[in-house]
C-alpha positions in Angstrom: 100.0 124.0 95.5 100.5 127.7 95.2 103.1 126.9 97.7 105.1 124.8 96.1 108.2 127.2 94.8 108.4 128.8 98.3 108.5 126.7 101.1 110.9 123.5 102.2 110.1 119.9 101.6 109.1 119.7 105.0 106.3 122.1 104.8 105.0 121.1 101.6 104.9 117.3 103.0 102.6 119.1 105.7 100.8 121.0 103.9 99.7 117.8 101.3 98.6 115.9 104.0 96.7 118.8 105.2 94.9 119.4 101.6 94.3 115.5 101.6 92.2 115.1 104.6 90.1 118.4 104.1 87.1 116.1 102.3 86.7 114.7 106.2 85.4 117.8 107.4 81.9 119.4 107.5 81.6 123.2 107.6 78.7 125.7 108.8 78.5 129.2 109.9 77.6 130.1 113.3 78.1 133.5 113.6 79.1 136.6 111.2 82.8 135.5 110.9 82.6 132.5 112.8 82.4 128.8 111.2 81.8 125.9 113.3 84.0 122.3 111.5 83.8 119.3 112.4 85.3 115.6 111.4 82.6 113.9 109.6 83.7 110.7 109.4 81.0 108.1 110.0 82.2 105.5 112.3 79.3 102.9 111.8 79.9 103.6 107.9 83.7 103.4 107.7 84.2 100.6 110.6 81.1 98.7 110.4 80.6 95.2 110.9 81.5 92.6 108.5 85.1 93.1 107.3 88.1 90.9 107.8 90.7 92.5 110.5 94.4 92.7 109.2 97.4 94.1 110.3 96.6 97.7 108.9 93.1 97.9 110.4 93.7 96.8 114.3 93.1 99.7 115.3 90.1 100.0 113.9 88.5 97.9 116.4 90.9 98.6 119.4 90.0 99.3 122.9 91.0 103.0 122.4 88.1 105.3 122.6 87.5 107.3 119.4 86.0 110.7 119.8 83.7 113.2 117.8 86.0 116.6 117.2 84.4 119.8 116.5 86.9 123.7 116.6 85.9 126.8 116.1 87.4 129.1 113.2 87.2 132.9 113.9 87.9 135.6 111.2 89.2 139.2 112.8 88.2 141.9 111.0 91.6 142.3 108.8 90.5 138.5 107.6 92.8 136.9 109.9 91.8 133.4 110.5 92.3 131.7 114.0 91.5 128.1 115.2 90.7 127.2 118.8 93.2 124.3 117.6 96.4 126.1 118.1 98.0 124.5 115.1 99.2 127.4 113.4 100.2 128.9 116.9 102.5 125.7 117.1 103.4 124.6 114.3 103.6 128.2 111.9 101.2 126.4 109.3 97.6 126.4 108.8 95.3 123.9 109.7 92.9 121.7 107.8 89.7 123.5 110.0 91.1 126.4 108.5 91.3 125.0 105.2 87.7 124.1 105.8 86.3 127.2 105.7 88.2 128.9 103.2 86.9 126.2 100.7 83.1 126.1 102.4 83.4 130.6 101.9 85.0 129.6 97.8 82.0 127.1 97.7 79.6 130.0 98.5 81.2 132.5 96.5 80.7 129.9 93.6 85.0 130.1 92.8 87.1 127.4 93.8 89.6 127.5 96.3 93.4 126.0 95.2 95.2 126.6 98.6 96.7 129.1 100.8 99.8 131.0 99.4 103.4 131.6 101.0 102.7 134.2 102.7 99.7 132.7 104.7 102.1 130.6 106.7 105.1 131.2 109.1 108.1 132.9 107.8 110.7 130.2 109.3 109.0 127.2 106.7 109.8 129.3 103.5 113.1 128.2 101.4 114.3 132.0 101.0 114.4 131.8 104.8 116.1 128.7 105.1 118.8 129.5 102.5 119.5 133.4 103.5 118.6 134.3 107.2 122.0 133.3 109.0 124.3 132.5 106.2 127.3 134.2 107.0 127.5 135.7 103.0 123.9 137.4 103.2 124.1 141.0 103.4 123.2 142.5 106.7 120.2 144.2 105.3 119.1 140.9 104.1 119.5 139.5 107.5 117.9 142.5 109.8 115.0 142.4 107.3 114.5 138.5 107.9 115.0 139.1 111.8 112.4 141.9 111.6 110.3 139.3 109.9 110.6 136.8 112.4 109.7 138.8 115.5 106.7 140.5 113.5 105.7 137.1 111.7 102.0 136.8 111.1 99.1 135.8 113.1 97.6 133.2 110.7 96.2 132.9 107.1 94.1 135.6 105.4 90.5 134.9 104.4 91.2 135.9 100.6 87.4 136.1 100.1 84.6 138.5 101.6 82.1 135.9 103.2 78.8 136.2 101.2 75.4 137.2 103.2 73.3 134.7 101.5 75.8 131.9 103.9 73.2 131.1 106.5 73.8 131.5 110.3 73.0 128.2 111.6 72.9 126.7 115.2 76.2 126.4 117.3 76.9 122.9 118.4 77.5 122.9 121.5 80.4 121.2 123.3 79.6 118.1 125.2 81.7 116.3 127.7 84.0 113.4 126.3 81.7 111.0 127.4 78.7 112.3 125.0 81.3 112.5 122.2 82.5 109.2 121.9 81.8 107.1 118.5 83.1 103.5 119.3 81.3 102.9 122.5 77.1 103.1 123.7 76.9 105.5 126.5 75.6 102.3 128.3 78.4 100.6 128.4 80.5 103.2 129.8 80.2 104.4 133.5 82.3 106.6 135.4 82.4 106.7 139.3 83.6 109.4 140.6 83.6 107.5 143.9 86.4 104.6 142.7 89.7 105.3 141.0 90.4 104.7 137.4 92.3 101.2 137.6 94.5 101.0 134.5 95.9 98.3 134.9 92.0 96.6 135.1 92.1 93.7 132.2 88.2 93.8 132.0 87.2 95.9 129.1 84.4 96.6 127.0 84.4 95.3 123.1 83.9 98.5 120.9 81.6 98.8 118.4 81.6 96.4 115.2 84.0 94.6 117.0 83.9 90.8 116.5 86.9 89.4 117.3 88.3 88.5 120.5 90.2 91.4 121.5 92.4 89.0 123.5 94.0 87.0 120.1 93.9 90.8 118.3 96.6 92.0 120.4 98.3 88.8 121.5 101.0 89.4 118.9 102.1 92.4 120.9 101.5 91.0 124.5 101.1 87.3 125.1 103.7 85.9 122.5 106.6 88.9 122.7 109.7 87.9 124.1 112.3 90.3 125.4 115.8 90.5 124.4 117.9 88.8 125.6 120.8 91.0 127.6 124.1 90.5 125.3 126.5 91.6 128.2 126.2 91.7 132.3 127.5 94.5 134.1 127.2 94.2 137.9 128.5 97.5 138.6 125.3 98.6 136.3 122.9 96.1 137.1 123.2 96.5 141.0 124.4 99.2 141.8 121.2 100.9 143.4 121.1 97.8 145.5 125.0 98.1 146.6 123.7 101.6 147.9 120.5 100.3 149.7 122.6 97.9 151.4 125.7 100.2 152.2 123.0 102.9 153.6 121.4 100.1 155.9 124.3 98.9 156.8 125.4 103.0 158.2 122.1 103.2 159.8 122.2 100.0 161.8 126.0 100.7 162.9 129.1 98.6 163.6 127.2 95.1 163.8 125.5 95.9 160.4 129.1 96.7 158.9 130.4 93.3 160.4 127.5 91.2 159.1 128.4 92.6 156.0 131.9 92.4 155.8 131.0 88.3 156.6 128.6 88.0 153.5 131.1 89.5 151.2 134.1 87.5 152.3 131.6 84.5 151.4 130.6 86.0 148.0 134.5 86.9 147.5 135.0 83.1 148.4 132.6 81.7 146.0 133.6 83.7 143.2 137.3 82.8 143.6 135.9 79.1 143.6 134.2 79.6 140.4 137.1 81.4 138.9 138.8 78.4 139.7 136.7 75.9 138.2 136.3 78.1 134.9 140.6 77.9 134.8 140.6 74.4 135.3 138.2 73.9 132.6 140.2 76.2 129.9 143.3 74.0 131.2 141.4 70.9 130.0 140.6 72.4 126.7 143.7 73.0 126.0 146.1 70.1 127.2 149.7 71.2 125.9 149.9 74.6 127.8 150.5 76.4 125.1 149.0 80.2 124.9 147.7 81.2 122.1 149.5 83.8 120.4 149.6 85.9 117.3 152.2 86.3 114.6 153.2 90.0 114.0 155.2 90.0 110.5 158.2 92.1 110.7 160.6 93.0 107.8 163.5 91.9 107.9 164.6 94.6 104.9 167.5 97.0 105.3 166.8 100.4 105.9 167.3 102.5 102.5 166.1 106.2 103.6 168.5 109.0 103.1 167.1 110.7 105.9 169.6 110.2 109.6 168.3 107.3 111.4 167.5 108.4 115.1 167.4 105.3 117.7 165.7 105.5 120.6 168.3 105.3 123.4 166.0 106.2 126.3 166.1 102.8 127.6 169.7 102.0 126.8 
């Protein structure tokens, strides 16, 4: 990667997974400087039917809708590329649409495109950066020039190639509502009422495409056979006290007879407890018939003491 000496490990992590997935991606002009990219992943193809489900590939034929993705990339007229995305707005590092089309132009120009360079990404995720901005033994100059950066970083990566004319303008595809988009589902299937609420807790479903497995005994691991932990300590000051202050508040609003009634039920909690106090003494008693309480041995030295230094005794207490 031509980024490789210049940024942190973090960003060049990013960056590899971004150059990994940009084979995913189909590219086509729509307009002088704008490209149209979308994931071309064929769901029928990759998630067909006729494969064994494991642990890895659940999802695969989950409930969870899976969608058809296409952005725009614009180029400005200083080459500045921008993606209706907003990764590189977030994050400071360009995105794999963006990638995209600098490879599809490369393509066209007949070259080949080996990556964006340092200075196509955020200022904050180069090592130079990291290691000189606020130490406190960087010269000032160093530091006002890195602060100047910062506020004046750059908009996104730079188109390093002209885009050819022979690049056909083809037809923009338009964008269609997330219902028209979606890959793991027929249209049929799916119906939206805008007359009855979404109920999310509904357990009727739909199986997805290339589904054949019980959705039911897919996800039973997770739902059916969990089991919660168990709580390892009890606090009742914790554990109830939102319920101490329903009660108490009740007990204001209904006045002096609520505050008797319960005064009453606490005395017989208070008596209960003491009984089971009781009960839990008598019990230790039994276990342990001679009386004895356990104790611990602290050894003490029974040496003279040697130091030439004076020996001060503490005669507070005397």
């Amino acid at each position: 990667m031509p980024t490789s000496p210049y940024t942190t490990t973090v960003a060049e992590g990013i960056i590899v997974r971004i150059m990994s997935r940009v084979s995913l991606y189909s590219c086509k002009r729509i307009d002088l400087a704008k490209f149209q990219v979308t994931f071309e992943s064929d769901f029928k193809k990759d998630y067909g039917s006729g494969y064994d489900i494991d642990d890895s590939s659940d999802i695969k034929t989950s409930p969870i809708p899976i969608f058809e993705k296409t952005h725009t990339v614009s180029i400005d007229l200083n080459r500045v590329m921008c993606c209706d995305c907003y990764f590189f707005e977030n994050v400071g590092i360009f995105c794999v649409h963006m990638v995209r089309v600098a490879q599809f132009v490369a393509e066209a120009c007949k070259t080949k495109f080996n990556g964006f360079t340092h200075r196509d990404i955020a200022v904050r995720w180069t090592s130079a950066y990291m290691h000189l901005a606020y130490k406190i033994t960087t010269p000032n100059e160093i530091q006002k020039a890195y602060d100047i950066l910062t506020k004046n970083d750059i908009k996104g990566p730079i188109l390093h190639q002209s885009i050819p004319q022979i690049v056909p303008i083809e037809e923009k595809t338009p964008k269609l509502p997330a219902i028209q988009r979606l890959k793991n589902y027929d249209l049929i299937d799916v119906s939206i009422d805008q007359n009855e609420p979404f109920d999310g807790m509904g357990t009727t479903f739909i199986e997805p495409i290339g589904c054949h497995r019980d959705l039911e005994s897919l996800f039973s691991d997770a739902i059916n056979d969990s089991e919660l932990p168990v709580t390892v300590t009890h606090n009742a000051r914790s554990a109830l006290k939102g319920t101490l202050d329903d009660v108490l508040r009740m007990a204001d609003d209904i006045g002096e007879e609520g505050v008797k009634q319960l005064e009453i039920k606490l005395q017989e909690f208070k008596s209960w407890c003491n009984n089971k106090r009781s009960e839990k003494q008598q019990e230790k008693e039994h276990q342990n018939p001679n009386g004895k309480r356990k104790t611990r041995n602290v050894p003490m030295t029974s040496d003279k003491y040697t130091s030439n230094v004076k020996r001060v005794l503490n005669t507070h207490h005397m």
